[in-house]
N, C-alpha and C positions, 0 to 999 in steps of 0.2 A: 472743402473737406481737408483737405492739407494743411491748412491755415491753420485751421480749427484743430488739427492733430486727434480727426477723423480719420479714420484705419476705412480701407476699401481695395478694393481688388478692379484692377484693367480687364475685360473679355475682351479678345479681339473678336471681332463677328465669326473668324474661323472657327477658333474654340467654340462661339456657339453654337455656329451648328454643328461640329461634329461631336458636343455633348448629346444632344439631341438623337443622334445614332446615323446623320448622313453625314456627306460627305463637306470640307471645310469650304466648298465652293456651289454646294448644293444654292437651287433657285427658292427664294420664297413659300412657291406652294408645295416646294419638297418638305423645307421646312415645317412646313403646319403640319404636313401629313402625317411627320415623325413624333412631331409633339402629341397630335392626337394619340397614335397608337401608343406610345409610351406613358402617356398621362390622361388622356381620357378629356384635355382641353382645346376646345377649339374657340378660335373666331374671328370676326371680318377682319378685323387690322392687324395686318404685317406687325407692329409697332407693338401692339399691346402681346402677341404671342411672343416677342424678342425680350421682352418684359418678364413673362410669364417662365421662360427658362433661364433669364437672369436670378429669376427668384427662387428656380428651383437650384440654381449654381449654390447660391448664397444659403438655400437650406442644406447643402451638401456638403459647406463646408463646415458649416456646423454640426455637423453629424446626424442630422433628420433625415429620413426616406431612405431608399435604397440606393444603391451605387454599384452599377456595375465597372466591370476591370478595365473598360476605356474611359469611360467617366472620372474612375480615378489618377489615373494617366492626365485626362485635360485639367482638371483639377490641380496637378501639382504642376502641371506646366503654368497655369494662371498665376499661383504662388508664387512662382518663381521670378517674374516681372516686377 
């Protein structure tokens, strides 16, 4: 991507999940648990849920869906990197 002078943003797994609404050391199935209540998504793989709120980062930064006042906070801490 850098090569190419494709534009992208680094998540470190903390930020993920504490986008998500736990905590930046939360386990896995805390994980999903947050994703489901806040998004309504679930399922079997770890992997495809870390996916799943990668993609909601990425619709955040472009201004789609809501965002709440921690979210914005991780948000420009990702920026910032």
């Amino acid at each position: 991507l850098y090569r190419r002078g494709i534009s992208y943003l680094e998540v470190a797994p903390s930020a993920l999940k504490k986008f998500t609404g736990a905590k930046g050391n939360a386990s896995k199935e805390k994980i999903a648990v947050e994703v489901y209540k806040r998004w309504g998504f679930e399922h079997d793989s770890n992997n495809v849920t870390d996916a799943y709120v990668l993609a909601q980062i990425a619709r955040a930064t472009k201004g789609l869906g809501t965002v709440t006042k921690f979210q914005k906070e991780i948000l420009a801490k990702v920026r910032e990197v």
